[in-house]
N, CA and C of each residue as an Amber inpcrd file, in Angstrom:
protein
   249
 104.1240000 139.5740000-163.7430000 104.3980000 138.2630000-164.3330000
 103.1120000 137.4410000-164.3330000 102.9910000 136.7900000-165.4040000
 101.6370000 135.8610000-165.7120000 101.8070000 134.4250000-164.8870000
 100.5940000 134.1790000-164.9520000 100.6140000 132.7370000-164.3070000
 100.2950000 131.6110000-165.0880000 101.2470000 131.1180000-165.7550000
 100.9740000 130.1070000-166.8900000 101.5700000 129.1240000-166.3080000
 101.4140000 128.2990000-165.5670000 102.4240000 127.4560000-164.9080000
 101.4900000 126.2750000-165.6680000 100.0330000 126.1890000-165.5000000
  99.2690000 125.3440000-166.0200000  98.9190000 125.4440000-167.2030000
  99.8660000 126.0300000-168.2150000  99.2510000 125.9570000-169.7440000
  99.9960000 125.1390000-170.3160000  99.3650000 123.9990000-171.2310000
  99.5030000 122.9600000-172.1010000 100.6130000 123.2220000-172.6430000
 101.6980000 122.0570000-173.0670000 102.6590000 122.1300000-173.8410000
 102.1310000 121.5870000-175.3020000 101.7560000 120.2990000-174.8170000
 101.0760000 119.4780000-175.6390000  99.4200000 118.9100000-175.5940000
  98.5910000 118.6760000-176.7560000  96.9340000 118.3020000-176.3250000
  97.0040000 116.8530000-176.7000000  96.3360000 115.6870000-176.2280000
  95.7070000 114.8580000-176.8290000  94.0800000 114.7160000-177.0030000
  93.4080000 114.4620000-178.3810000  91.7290000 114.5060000-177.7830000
  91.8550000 112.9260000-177.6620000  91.4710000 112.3750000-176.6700000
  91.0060000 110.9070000-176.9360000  89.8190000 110.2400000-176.3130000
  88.4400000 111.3360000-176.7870000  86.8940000 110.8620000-176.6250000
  86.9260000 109.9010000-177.8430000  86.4050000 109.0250000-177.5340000
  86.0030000 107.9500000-178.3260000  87.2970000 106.7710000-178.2950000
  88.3290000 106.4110000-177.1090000  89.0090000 105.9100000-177.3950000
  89.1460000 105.0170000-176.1350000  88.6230000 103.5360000-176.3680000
  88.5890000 102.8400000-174.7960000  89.7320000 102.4770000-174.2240000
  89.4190000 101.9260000-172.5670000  90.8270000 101.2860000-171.8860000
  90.8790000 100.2650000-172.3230000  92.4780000  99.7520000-172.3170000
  93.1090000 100.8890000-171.7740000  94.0680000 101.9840000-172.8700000
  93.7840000 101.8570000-174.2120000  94.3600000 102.2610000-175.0640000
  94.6950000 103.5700000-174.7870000  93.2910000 104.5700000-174.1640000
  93.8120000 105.8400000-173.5680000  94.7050000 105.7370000-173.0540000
  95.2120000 105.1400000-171.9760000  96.5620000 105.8320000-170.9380000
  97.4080000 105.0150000-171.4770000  97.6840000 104.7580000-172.8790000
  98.8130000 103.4900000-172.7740000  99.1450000 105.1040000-173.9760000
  98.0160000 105.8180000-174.6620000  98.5110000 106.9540000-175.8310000
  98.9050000 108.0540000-174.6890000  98.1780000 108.0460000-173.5970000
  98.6700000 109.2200000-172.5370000 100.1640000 108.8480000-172.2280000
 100.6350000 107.6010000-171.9130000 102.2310000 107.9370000-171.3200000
 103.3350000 107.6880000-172.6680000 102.5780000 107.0510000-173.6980000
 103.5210000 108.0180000-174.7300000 103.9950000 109.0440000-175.0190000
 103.1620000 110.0700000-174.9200000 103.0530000 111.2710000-174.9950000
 103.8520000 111.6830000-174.4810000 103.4410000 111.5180000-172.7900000
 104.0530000 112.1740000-171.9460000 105.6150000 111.4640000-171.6040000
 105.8230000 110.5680000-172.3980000 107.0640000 110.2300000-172.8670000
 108.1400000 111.2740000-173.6960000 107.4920000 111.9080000-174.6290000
 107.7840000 112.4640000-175.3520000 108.0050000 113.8910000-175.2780000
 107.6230000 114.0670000-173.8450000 107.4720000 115.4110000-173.0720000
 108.9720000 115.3250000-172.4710000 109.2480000 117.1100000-171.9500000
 110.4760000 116.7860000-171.1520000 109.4920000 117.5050000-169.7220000
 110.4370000 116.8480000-168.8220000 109.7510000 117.3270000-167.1130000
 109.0810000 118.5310000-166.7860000 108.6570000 118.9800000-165.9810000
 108.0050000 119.9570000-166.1230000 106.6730000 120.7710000-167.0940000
 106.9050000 120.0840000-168.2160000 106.2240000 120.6030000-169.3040000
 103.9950000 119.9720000-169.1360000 103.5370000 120.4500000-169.5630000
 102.0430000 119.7380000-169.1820000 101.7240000 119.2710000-170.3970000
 100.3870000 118.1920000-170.3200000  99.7740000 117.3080000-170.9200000
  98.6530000 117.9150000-170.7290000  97.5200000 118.6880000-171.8870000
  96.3180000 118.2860000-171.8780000  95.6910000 117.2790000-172.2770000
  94.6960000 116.4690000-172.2590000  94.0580000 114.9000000-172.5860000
  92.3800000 115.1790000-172.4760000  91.6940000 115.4540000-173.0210000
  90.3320000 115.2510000-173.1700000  89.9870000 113.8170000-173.2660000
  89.0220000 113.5580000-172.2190000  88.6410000 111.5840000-171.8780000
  86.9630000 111.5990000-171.9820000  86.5260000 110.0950000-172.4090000
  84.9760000 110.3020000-171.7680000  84.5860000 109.9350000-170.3550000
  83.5530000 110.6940000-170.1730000  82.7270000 110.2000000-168.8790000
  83.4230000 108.9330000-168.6240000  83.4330000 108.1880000-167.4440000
  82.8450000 106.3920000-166.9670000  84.4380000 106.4280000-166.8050000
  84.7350000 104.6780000-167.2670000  85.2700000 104.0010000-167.0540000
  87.4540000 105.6040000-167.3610000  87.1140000 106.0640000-168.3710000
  88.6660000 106.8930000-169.0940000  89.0190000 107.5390000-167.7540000
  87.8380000 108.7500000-166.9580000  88.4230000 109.4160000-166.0040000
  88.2280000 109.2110000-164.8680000  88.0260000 107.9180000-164.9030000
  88.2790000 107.2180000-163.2660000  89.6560000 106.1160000-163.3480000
  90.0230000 105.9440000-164.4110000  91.1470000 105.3540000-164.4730000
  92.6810000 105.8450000-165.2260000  92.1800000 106.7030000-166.2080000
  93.7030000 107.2090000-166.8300000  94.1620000 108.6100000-165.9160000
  93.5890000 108.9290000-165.0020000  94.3530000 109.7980000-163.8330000
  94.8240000 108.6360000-162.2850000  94.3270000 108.1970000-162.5570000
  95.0110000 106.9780000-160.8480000  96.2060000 106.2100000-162.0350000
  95.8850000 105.8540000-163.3050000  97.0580000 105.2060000-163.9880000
  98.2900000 106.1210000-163.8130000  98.0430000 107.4800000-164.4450000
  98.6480000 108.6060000-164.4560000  99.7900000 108.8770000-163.4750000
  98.7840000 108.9590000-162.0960000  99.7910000 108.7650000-160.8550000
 100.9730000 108.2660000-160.3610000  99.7220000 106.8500000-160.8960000
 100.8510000 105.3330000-160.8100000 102.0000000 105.3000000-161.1260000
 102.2930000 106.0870000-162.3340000 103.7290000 106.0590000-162.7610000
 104.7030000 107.1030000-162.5520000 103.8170000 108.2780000-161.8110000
 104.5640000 109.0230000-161.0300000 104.8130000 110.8970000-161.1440000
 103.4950000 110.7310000-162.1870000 103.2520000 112.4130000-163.2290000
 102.3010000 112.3120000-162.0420000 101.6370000 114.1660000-162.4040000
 101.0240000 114.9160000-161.4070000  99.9330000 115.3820000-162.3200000
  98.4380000 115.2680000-161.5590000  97.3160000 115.4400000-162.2560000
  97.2030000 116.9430000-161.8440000  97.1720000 118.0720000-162.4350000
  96.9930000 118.9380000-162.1110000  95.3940000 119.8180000-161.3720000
  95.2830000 119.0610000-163.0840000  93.4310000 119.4790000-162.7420000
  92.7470000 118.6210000-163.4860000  91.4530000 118.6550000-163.1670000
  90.2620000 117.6450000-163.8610000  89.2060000 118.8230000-164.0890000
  88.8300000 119.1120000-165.0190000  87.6260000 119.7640000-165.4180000
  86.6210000 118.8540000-166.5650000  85.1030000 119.4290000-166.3830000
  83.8800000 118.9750000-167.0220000  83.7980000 120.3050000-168.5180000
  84.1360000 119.0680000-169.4700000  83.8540000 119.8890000-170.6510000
  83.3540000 119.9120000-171.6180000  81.7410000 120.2590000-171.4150000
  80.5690000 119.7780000-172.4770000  80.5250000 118.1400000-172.4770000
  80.6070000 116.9300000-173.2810000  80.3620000 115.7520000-172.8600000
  81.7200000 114.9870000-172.2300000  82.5760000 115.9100000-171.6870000
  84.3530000 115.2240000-171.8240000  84.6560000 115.9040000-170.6260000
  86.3080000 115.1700000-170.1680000  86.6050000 115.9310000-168.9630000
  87.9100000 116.7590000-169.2020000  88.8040000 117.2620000-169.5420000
  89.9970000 117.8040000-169.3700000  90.7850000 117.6860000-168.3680000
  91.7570000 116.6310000-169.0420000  92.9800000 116.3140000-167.5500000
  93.8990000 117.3260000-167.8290000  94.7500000 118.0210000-166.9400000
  95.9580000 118.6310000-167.2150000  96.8570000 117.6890000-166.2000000
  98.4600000 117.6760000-167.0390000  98.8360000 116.3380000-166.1320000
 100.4790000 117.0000000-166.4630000 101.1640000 117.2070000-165.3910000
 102.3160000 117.8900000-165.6200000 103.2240000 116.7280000-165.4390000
 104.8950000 116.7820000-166.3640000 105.4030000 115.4690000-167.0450000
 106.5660000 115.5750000-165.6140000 106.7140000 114.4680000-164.9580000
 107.7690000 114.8310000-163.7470000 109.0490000 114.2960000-164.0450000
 110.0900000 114.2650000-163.4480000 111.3410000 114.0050000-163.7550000
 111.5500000 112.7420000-163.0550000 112.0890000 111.5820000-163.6250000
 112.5530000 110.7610000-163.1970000 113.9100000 110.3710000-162.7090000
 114.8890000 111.5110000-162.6410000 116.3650000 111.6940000-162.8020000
 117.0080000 110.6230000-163.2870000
């Protein structure tokens, strides 16, 4: 059995897109997600991935991973259940 637990349901790219407009298009999204399912989000450097993953949190989703990708970072952010 494969290990896909961390593969994307859904992508957003949003380099070039300031706060807080990023995480306000990130929990749409992940609105639009059902539980369990993941969020990829490509952010820039600075101010996007020091704040749309602690926003992320805040509301109660799970950052999976943060990776460096060429000038961007790759969040994976899995959608949690609110019952």
């Amino acid at each position: 059995m494969s290990d896909n637990q961390n593969v994307p349901t859904s992508e957003l790219d949003l380099r070039g897109v300031i706060c807080p407009y990023n995480f306000v298009k990130t929990k749409l999204k992940l609105e639009t997600m059902e539980a369990g399912e993941i969020l990829s989000v490509l952010l820039d450097d600075g101010d996007p991935i020091r704040n749309v993953p602690r926003s992320v949190e805040n509301e109660g989703h799970t950052v999976l991973a943060q990776e460096r990708v060429e000038q961007a970072y790759r969040l994976l952010i899995r959608r949690e259940d609110f019952g």
